[in-house]
TORPA-4810 file (N, C-alpha, C, O; in nm, 3 decimals):
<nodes>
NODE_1_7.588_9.343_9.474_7.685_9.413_9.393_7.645_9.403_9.247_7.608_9.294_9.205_X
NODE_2_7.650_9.528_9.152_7.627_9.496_9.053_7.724_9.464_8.959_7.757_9.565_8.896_X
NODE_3_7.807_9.322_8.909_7.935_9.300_8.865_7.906_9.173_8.782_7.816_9.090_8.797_X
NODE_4_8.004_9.177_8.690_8.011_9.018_8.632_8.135_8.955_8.644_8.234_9.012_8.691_X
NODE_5_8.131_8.822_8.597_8.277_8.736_8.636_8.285_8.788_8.828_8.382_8.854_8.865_X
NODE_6_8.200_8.757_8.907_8.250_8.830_9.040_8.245_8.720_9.127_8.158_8.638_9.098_X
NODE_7_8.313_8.696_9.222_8.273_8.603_9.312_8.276_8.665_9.451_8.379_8.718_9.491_X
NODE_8_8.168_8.659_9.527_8.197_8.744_9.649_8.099_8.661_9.758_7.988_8.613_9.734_X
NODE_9_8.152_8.660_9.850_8.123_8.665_10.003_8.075_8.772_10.070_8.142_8.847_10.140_X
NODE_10_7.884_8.785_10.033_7.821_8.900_10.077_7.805_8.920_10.247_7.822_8.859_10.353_X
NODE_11_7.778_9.000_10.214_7.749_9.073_10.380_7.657_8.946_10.455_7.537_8.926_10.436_X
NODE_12_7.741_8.874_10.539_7.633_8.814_10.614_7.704_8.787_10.757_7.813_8.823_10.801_X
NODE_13_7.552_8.678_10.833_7.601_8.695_10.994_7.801_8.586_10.958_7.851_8.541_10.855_X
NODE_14_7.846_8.588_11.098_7.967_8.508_11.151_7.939_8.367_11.067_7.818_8.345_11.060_X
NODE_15_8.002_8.288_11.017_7.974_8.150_11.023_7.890_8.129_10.911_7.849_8.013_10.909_X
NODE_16_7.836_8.217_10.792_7.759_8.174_10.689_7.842_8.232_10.562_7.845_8.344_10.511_X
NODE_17_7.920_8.088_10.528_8.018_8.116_10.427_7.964_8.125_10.312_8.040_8.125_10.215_X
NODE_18_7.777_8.139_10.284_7.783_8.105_10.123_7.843_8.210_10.011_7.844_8.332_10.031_X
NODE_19_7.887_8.155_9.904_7.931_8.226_9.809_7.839_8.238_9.681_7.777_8.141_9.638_X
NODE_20_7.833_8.407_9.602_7.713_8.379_9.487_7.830_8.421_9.405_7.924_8.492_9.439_X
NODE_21_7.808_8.367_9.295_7.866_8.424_9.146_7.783_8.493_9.127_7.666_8.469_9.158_X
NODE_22_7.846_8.652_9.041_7.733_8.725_8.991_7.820_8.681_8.793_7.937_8.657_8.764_X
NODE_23_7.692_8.688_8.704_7.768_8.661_8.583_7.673_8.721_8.522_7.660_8.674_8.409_X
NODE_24_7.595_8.807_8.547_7.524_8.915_8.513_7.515_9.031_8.571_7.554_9.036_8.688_X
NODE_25_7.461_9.158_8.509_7.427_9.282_8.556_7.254_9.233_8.580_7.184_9.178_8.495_X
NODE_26_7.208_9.275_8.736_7.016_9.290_8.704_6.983_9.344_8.552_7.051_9.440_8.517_X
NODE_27_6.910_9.306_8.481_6.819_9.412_8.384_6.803_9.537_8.408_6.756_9.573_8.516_X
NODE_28_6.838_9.626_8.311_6.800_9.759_8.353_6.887_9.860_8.449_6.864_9.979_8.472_X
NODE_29_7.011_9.765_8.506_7.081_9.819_8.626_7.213_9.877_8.505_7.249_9.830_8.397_X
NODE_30_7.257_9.994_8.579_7.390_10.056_8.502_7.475_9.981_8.504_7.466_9.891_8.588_X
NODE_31_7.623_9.986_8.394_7.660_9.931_8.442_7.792_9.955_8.548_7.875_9.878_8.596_X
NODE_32_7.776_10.053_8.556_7.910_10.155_8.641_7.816_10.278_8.727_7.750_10.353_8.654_X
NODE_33_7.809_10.296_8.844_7.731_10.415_8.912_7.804_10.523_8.830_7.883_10.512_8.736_X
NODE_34_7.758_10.620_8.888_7.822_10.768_8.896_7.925_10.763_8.979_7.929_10.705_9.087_X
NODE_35_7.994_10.814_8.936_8.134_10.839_9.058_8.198_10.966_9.014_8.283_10.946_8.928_X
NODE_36_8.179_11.113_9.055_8.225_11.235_9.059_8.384_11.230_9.097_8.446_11.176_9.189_X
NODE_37_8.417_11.297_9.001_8.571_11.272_9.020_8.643_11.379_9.118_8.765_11.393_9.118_X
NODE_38_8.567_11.443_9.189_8.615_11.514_9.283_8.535_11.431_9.426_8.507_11.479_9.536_X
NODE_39_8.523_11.357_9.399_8.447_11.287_9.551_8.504_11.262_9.677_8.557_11.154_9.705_X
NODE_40_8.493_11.381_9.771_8.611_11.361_9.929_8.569_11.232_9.958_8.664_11.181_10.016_X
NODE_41_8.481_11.153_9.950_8.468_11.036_10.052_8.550_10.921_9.954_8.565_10.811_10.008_X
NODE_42_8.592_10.933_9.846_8.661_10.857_9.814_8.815_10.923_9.830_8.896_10.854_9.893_X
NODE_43_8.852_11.030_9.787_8.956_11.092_9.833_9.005_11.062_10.001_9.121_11.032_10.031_X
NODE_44_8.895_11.075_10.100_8.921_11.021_10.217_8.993_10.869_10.252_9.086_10.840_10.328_X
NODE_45_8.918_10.796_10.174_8.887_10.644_10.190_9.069_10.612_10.152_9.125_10.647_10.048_X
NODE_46_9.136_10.532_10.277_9.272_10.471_10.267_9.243_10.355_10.257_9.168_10.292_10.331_X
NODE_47_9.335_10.294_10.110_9.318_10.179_10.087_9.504_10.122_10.113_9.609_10.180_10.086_X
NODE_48_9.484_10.017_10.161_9.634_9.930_10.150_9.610_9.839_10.048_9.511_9.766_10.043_X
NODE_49_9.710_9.844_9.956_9.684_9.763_9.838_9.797_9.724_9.806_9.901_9.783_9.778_X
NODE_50_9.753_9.570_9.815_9.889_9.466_9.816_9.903_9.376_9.691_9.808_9.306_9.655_X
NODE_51_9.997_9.377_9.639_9.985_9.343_9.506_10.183_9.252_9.457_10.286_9.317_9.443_X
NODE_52_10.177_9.174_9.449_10.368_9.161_9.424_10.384_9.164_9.249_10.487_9.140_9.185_X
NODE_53_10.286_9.191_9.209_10.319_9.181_9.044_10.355_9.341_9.032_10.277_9.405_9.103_X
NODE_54_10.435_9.411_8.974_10.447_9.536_8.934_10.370_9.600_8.854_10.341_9.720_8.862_X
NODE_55_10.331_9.519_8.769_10.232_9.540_8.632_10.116_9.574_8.678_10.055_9.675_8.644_X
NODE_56_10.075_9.481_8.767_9.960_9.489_8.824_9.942_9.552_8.884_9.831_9.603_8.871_X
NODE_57_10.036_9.609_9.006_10.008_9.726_9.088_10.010_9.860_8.996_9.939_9.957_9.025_X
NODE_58_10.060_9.859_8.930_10.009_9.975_8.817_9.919_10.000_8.780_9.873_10.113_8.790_X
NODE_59_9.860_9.900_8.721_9.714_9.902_8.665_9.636_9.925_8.788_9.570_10.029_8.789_X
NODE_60_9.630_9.841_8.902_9.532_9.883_8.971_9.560_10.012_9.012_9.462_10.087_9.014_X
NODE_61_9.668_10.061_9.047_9.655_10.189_9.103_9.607_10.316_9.030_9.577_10.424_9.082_X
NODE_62_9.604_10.276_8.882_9.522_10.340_8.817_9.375_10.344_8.808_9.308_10.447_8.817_X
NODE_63_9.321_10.205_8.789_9.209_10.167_8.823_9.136_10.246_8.957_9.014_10.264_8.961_X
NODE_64_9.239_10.296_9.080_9.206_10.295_9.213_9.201_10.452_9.210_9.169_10.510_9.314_X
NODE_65_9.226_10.514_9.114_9.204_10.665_9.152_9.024_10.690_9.160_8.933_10.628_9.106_X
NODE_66_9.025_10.788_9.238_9.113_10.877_9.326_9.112_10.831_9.464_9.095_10.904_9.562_X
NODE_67_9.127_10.731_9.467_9.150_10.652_9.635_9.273_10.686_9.648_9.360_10.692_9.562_X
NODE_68_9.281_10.721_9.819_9.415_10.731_9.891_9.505_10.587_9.863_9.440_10.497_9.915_X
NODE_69_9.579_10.555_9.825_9.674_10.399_9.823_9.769_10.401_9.882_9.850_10.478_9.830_X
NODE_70_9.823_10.328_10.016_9.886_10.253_10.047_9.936_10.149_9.975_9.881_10.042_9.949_X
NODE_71_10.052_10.190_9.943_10.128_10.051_9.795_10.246_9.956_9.839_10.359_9.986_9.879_X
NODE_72_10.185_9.825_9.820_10.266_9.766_9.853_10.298_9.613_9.780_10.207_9.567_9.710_X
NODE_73_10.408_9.543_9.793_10.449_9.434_9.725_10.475_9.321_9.809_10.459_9.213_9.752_X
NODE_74_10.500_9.318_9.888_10.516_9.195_10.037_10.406_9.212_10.157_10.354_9.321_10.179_X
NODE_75_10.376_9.096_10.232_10.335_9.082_10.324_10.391_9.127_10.423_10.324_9.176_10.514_X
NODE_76_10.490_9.124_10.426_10.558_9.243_10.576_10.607_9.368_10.517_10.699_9.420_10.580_X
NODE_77_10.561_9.440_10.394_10.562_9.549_10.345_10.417_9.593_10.422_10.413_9.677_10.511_X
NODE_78_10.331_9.538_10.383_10.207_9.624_10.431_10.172_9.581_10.591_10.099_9.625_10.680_X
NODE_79_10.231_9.514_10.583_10.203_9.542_10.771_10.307_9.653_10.811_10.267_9.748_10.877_X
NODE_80_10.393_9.647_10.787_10.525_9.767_10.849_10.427_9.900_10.797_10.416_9.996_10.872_X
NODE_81_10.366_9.898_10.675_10.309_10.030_10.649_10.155_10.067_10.717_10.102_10.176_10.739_X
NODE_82_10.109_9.928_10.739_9.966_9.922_10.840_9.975_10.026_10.946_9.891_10.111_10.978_X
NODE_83_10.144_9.993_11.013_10.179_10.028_11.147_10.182_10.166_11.131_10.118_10.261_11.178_X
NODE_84_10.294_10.150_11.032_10.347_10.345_11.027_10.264_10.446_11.014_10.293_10.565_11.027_X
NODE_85_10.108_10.375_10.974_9.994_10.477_10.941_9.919_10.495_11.015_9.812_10.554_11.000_X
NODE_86_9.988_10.419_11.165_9.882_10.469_11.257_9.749_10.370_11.262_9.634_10.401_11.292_X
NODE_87_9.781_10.287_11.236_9.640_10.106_11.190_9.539_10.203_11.098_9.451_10.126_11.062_X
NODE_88_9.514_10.319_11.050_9.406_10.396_11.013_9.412_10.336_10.836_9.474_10.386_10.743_X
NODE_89_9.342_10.242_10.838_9.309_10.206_10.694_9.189_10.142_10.674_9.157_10.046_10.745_X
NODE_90_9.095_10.195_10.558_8.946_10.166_10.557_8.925_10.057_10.476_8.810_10.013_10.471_X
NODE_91_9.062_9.974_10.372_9.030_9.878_10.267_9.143_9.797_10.298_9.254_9.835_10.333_X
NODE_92_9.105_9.689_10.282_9.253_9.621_10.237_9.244_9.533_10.126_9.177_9.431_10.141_X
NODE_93_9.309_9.559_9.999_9.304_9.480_9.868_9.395_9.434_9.863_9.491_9.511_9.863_X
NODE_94_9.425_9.281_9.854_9.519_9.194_9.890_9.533_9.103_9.738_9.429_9.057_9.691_X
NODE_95_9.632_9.086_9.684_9.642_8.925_9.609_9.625_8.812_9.685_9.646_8.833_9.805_X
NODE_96_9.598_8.715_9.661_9.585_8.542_9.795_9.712_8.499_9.734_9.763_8.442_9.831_X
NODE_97_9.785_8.490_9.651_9.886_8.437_9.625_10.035_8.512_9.643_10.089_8.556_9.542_X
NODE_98_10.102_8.527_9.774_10.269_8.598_9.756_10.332_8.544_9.782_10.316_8.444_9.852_X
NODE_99_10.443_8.586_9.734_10.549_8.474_9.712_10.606_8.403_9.863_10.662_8.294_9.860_X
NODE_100_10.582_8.485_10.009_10.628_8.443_10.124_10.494_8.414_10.223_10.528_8.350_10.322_X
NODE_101_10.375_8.442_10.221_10.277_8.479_10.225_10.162_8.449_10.144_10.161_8.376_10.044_X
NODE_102_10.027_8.536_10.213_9.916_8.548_10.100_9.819_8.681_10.190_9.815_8.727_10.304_X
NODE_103_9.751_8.703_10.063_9.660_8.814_10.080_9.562_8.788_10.215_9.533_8.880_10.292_X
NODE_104_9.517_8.652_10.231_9.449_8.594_10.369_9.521_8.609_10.479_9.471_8.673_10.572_X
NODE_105_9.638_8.560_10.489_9.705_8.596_10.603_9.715_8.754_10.662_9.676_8.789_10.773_X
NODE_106_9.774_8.836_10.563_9.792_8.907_10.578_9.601_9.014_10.642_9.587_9.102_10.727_X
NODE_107_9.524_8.963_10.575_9.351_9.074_10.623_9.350_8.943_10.740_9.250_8.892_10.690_X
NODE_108_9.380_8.857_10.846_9.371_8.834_10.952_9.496_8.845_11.050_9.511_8.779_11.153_X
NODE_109_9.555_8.910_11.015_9.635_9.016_11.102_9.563_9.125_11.123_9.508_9.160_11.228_X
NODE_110_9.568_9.192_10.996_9.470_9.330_11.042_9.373_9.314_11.086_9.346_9.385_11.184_X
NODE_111_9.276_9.220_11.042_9.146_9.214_11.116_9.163_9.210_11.238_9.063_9.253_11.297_X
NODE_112_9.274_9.166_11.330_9.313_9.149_11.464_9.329_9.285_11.518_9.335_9.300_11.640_X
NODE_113_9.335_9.367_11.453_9.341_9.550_11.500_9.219_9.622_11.476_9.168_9.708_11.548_X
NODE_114_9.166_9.564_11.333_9.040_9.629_11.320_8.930_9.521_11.269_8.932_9.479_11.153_X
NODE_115_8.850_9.486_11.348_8.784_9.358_11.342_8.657_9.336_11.236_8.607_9.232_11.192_X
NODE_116_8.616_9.518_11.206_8.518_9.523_11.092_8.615_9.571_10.906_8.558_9.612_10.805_X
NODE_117_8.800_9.538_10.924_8.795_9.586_10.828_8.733_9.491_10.691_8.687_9.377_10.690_X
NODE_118_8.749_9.571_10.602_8.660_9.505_10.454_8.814_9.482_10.406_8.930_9.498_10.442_X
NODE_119_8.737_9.435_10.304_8.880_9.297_10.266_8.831_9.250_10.078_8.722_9.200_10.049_X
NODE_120_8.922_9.276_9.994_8.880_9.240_9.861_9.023_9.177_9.837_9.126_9.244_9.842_X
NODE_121_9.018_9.038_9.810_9.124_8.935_9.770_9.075_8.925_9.611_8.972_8.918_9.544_X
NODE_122_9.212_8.929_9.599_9.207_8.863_9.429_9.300_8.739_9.423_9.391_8.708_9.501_X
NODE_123_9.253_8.675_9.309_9.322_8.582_9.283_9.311_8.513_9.126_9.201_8.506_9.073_X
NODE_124_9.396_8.479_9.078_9.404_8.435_8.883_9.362_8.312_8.877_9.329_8.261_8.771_X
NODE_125_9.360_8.252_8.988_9.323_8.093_9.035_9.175_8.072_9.084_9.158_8.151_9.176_X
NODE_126_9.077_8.010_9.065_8.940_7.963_9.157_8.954_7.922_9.259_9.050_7.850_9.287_X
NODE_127_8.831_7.970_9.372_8.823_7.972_9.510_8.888_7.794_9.561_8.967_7.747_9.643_X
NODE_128_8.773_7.731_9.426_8.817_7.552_9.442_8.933_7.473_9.419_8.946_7.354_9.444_X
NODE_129_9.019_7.555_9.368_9.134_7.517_9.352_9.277_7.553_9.410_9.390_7.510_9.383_X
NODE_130_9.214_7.685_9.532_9.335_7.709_9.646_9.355_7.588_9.733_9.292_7.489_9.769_X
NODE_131_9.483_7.651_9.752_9.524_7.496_9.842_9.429_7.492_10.001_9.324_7.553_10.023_X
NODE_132_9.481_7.431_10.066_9.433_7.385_10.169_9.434_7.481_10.283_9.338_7.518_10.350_X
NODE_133_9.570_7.518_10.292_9.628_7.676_10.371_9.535_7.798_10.311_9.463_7.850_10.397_X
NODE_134_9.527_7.831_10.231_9.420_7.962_10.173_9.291_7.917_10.186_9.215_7.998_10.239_X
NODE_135_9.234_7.790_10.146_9.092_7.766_10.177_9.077_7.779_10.356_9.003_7.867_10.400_X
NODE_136_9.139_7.701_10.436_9.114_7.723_10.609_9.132_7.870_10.643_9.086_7.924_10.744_X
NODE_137_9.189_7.919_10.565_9.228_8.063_10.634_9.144_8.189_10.618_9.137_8.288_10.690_X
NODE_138_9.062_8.149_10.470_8.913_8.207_10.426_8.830_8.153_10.517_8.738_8.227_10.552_X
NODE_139_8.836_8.046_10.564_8.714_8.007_10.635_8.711_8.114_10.795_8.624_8.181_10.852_X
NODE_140_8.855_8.081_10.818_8.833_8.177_10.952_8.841_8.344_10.923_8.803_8.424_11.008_X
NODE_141_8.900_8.388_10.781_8.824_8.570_10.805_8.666_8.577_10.798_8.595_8.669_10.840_X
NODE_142_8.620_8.443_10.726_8.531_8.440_10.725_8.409_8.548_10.625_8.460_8.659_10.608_X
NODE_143_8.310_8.540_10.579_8.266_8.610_10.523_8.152_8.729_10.507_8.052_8.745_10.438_X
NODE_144_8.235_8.818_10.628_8.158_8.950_10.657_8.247_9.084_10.576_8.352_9.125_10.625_X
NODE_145_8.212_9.120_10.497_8.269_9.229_10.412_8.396_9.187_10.360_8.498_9.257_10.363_X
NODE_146_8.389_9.065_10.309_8.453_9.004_10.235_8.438_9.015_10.068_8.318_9.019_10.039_X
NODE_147_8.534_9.021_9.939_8.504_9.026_9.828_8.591_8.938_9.789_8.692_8.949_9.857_X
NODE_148_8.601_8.828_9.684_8.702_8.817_9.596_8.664_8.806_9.448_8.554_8.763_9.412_X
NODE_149_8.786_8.857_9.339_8.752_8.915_9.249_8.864_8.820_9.181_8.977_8.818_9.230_X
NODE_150_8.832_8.743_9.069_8.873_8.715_8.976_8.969_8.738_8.882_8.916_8.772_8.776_X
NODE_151_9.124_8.733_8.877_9.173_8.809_8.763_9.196_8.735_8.619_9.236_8.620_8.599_X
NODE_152_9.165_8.821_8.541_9.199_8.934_8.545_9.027_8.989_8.564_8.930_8.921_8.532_X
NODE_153_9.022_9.122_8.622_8.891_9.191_8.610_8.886_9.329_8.593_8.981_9.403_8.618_X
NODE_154_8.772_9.368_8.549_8.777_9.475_8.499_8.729_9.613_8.631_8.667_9.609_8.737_X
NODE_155_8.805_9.736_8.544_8.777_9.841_8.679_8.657_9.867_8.722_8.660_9.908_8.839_X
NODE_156_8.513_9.858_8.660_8.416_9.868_8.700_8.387_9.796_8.845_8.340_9.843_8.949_X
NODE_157_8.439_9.646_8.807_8.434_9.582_8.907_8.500_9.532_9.033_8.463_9.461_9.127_X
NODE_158_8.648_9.613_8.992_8.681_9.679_9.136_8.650_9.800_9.217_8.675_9.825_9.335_X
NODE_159_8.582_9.880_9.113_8.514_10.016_9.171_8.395_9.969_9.248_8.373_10.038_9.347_X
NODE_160_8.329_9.890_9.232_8.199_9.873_9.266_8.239_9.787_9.385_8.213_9.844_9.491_X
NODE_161_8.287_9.684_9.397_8.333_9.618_9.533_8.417_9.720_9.622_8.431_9.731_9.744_X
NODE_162_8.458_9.778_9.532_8.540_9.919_9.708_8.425_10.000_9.765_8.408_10.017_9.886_X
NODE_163_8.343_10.051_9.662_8.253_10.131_9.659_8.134_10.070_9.781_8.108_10.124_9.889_X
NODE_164_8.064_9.924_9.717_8.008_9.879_9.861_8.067_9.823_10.006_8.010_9.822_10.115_X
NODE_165_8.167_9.788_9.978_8.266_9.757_10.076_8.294_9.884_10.232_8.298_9.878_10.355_X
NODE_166_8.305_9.987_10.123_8.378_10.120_10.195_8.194_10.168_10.249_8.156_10.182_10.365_X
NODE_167_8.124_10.183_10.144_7.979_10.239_10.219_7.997_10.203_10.333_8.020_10.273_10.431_X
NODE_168_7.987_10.050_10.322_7.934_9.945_10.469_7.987_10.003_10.601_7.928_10.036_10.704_X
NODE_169_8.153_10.005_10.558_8.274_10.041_10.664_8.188_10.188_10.713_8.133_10.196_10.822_X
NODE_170_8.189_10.292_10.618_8.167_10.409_10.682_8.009_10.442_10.751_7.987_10.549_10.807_X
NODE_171_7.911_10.339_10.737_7.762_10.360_10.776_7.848_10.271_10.905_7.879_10.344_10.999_X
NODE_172_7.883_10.149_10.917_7.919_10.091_11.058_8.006_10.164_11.168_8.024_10.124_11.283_X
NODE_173_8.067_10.303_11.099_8.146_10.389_11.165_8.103_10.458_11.223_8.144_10.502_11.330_X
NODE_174_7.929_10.505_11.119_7.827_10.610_11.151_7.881_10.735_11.105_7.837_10.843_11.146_X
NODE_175_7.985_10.724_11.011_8.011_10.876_10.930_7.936_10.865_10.815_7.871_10.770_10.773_X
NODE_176_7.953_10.974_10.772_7.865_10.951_10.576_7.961_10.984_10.551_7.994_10.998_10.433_X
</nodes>
């Protein structure tokens, strides 16, 4: 991924949790792709995006155009809306911290319906300093199309984690 301030859980086999900080761009690398603002495959692309701050779901949902959004503020908000949509959702962007709940719990439920979905957790807190319940519960989604992103962060670098996230999903689907 090309991002800074990023912490992510790259594409790897079952069972290989390592994590890289990126705190650079490569040399020479942009720092934002192209992204055509009429782009169907992002227009296509349904994201559930779980968020309990208001502020925040604002911003990101701005940040998130022109992605389809599923909006939501509770953990049994976006599952009731998981359902109503028919399980058909290609992202799930979660906070790790809600107030009844967390963003982990909630992408291993879904993962239980859709076992390759991609998954971008945020959190205002470091990976090393979640409690005990959020660290075991990362361990078992485990880290296959896994992201987590730092807040606060910037839109580049949530564009770019949906952006490889969603590729992955749709080449493993075998659509373009």
């Amino acid at each position: 991924l090309l991002s800074t301030d990023f912490r992510a859980f790259p594409m790897a086999a079952p069972g290989a949790n390592s994590s890289k900080t990126y705190t650079e761009r490569p040399q020479g690398e942009p720092a934002l792709r192209p992204f055509p603002a009429c782009n169907r495959k992002a227009m296509m692309t349904k994201i559930l995006l779980l968020e309990d701050e208001s502020s925040l779901l604002t911003l990101m949902r701005r940040m998130l155009e022109p992605y389809n959004l599923i909006e939501t503020t509770t953990a049994e908000q976006a599952l009731r809306l998981f359902y109503q949509n028919g399980r058909q959702v290609d992202l799930l962007v979660a906070d790790v911290t809600l107030p009844t709940s967390s963003g982990i719990q909630v992408a291993l439920i879904l993962r239980q319906e859709i076992p390759e979905l991609p998954v971008i957790l945020t959190s205002g807190y470091p990976v090393d300093t979640w409690g005990d319940r959020d660290s075991a519960d990362l361990d078992k989604l485990g880290s296959k199309s896994v992201a987590i992103l730092a807040k606060p962060f910037q839109r580049r670098l949530l564009l770019n984690a949906v952006r490889e996230l969603t590729a992955t999903s749709f080449q493993s689907a075998g659509a373009e």
